[in-house]
N, C-alpha and C positions, 0 to 999 in steps of 0.2 A: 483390471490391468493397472501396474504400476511403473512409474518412474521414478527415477531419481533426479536431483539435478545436473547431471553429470549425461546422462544418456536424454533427458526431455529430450534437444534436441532432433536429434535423429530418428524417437520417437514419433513424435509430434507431425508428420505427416501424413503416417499408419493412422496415429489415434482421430486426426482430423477428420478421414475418411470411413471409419468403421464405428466410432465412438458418439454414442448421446447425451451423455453427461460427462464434465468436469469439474473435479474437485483440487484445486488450487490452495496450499494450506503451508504452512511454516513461518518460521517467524521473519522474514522477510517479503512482504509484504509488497513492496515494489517487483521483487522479481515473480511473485506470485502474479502479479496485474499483467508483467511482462508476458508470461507464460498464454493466459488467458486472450492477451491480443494476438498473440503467434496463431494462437488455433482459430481464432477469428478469421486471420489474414489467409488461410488455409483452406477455410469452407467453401468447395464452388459456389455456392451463391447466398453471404450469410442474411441479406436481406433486414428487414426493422431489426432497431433492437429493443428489447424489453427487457424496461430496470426494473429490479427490485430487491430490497433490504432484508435482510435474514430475520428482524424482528417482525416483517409484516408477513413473511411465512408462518413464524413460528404463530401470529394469532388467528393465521386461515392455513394452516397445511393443505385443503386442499386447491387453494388457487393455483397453486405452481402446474399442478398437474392441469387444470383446466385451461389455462393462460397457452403450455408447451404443445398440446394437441390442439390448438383452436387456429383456427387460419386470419391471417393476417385481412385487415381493412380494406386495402387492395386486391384480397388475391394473391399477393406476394406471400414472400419464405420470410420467417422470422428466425431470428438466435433470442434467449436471453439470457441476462447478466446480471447476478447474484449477489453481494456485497453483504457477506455472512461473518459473525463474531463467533468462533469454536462452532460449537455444533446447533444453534438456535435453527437449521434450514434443517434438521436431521428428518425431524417428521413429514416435512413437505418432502424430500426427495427420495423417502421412502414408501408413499402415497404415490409418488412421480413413477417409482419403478413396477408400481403394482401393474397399470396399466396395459392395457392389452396390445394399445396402438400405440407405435413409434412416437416420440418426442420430437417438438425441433430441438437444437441444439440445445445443451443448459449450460452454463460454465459459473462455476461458484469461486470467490475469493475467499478464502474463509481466514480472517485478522487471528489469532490468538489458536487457530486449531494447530493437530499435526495428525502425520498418517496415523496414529494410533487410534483418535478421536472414531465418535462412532459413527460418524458421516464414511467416515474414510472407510472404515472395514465394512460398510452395507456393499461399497461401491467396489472396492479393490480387487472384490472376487468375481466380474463382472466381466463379459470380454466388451461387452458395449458402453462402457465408462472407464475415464483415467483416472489415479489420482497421482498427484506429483505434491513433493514438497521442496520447500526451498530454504536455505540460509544462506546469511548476508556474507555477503561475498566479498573478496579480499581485493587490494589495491591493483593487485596483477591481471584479476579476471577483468573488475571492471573500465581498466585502462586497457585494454585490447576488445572491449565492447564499443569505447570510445573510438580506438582506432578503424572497426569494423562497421560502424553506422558509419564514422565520418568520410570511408570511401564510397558507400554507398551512396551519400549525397554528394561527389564529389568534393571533396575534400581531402587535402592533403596537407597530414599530423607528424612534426614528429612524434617519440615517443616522450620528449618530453612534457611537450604542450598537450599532450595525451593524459598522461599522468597530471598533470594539472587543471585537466577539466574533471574528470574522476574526483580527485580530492575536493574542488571547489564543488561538487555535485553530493558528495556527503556518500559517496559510493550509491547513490540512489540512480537508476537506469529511468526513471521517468524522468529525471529532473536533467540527465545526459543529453535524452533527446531532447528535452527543449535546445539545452544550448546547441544542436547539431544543427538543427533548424534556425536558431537565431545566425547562428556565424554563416551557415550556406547562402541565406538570404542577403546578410550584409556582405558577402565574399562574392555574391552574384553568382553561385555555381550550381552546376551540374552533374551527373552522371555524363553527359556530352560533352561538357564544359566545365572538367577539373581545374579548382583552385588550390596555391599552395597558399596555408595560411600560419601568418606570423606571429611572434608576440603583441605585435600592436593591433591587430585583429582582435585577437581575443582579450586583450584592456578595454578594446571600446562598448564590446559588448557582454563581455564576463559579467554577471551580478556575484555580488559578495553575497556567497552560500556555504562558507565554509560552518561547522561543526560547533566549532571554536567562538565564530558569532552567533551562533543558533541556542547554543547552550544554557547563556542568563535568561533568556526571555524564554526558553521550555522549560527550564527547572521554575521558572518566576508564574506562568502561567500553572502549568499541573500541580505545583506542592500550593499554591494561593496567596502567594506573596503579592497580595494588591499593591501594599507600599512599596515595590520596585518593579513595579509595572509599567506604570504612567514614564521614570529616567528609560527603561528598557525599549520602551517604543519610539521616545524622542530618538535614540539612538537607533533605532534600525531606520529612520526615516532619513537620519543624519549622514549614516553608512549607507545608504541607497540599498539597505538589505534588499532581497526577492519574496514580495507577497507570497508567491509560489513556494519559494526554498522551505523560508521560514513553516509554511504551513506541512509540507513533507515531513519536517522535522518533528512538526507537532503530532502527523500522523505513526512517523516510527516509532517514538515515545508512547502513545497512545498502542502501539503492537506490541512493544514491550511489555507494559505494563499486563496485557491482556494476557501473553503467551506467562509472564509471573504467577497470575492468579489463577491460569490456566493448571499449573505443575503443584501449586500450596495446597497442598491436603487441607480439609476441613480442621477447623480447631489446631492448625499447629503454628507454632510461637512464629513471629515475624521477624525478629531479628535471628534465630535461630535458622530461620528456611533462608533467609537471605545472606547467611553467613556461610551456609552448602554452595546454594548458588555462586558467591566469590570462588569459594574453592574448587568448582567445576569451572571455575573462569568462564559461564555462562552470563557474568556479570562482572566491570571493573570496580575493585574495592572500596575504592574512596568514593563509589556511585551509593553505597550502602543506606546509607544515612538517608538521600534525597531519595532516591526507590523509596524507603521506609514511610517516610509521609507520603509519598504520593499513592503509597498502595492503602494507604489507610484514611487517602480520600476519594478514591477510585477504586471499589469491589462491587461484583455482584451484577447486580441491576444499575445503579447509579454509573458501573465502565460502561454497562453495554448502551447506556441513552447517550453518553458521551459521543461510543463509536459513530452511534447515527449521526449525533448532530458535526462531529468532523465530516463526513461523508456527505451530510447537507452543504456544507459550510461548502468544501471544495465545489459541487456540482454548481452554489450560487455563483464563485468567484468568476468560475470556469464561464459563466455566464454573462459573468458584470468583468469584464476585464480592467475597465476603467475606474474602477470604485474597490477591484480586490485590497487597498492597501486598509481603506474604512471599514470592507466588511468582516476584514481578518483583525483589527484592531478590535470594533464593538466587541467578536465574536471571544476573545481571548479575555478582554474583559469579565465577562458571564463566566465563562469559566475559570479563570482566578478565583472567582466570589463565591461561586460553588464550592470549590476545592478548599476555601479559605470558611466558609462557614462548616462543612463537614466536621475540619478538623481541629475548628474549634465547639466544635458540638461533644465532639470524643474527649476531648482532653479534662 
């Protein structure tokens, strides 16, 4: 079974109920996560969950299968949840379908894949698996997502200060609902107890996440400019940036880079594939130049340990809320000096 991102929705409560695997794939990546929580929020009773990394598939294929048939500690129902770079989980969820006995739920992110990928077509022709893909979504959709959580939580937007949590969120819907959740909390509201909320509202709690900020410290971290690192971090601490935002940022850059390397044929020129891609407007022009290094310090094996360690990095933060500004700092570091010794190893 397939969707698009246009029909998920309506989808997505058929697929909930009849479907054992999901595959989550395109180069938006946020609303891939998004997708995957929907069908979560769907399951009569989704019970544990169980993480796991598409690399530690790919060096036991068959755990996934043994993990998805095994019952839970309790007794209880489990889901689990995949966090897969292209097609590295392909073997395991092909081992997964072999099986005779029903799965609990699976649901796969997959960074850098797309429906084409060979995860996507084992599953596509399946009535008991989804796959959907997704791209990043335009100013319009995600400021009427913002309008449509923020009634949910009682909240009341216009559509300006709509459109400016959208833009301050980088069009990223994970990073949306935080702030849905920051302002409902600080507006004291509810579903029961609708709030209208003002510009001075969302001054007090907005964090600066716009793009615009985010941009020197991701090209400075990915391409391994160590020497404007160290000015680039005084100023997001200066700016009161969002540990959080900023690390989004780091993650869509990081989906980029992947869904790039994903489409580059073997052996063909780098500035030549990257000169297609402008003209598919798959990429903006003047990005050319910094894509070009960053792709030539990020291929291969070297992106995919990266993806893990973002994926680390976010679950630590997610953990240590009080320390996310240190551990995103060190963690950026390390990765500067990777990306900076690479490409001076090449040159």
């Amino acid at each position: 079974m397939k969707a698009t991102q246009k029909d998920f929705a309506s989808l997505a409560p058929k697929a909930a109920s009849s479907a054992r695997v999901f595959f989550f794939c395109g180069p938006d990546e946020a609303g891939a996560a998004d997708a995957a929580a929907r069908i979560v929020s769907l399951l009569p009773d989704p019970g544990e969950r169980i993480e796991f990394s598409g690399a530690e598939l790919r060096r036991d294929p068959v755990r996934l299968g043994d993990e998805a048939r095994s019952t839970s500690l309790f007794g209880g129902t489990r889901h689990i949840w995949i966090r897969a770079a292209g097609d590295d989980a392909h073997d395991a969820v092909a081992n997964l379908i072999e099986g005779d006995v029903d799965p609990c739920p699976v649901l796969i992110v997959a960074t850098g894949a797309s429906d084409k990928s060979r995860t996507a077509k084992l599953l596509a022709v399946r009535p008991d698996a989804l796959v959907a893909m997704f791209h990043p979504p335009d100013l319009g959709s995600v400021t009427a997502s913002v309008r449509n959580q923020a009634g949910a939580a009682g909240l009341r937007l216009t559509s300006e200060l709509a459109e400016r949590i959208a833009r301050g969120a980088g069009l990223d819907t994970r990073l949306v609902r935080s702030e849905i959740g920051k302002l409902a909390l600080y507006c004291d509201a509810s579903p029961g107890s609708p709030r209208t909320v003002t510009q001075d509202d969302l001054d007090a709690i907005g964090a600066q996440t716009s793009d615009d900020d985010f941009a020197p410290i991701v090209d400075a971290v990915m391409g391994g400019k160590r020497e404007r690192l160290g000015p680039e971090l005084a100023r997001m601490r200066a700016m009161q940036i969002s540990p959080v935002g900023l690390l989004l940022a780091i993650e869509r850059r990081v989906a980029q880079l992947a869904a790039l390397s994903a489409r580059m044929g073997p052996g063909q020129n780098l500035a030549q594939f990257l000169d297609a891609e402008a003209n598919a407007r798959r990429i903006f022009w003047r990005d050319k130049a910094v894509l070009g290094d960053q792709l030539r310090a990020w291929r291969g094996p070297r992106l995919e340990r990266l993806v893990q360690r973002i994926l680390t990095l976010h679950q630590t933060m997610l953990g240590n809320s009080a320390d996310s500004e240190l551990l995103l700092a060190q963690e950026l570091a390390t990765i500067a000096r990777l990306a900076g010794s690479e490409l001076a190893r090449k040159r």
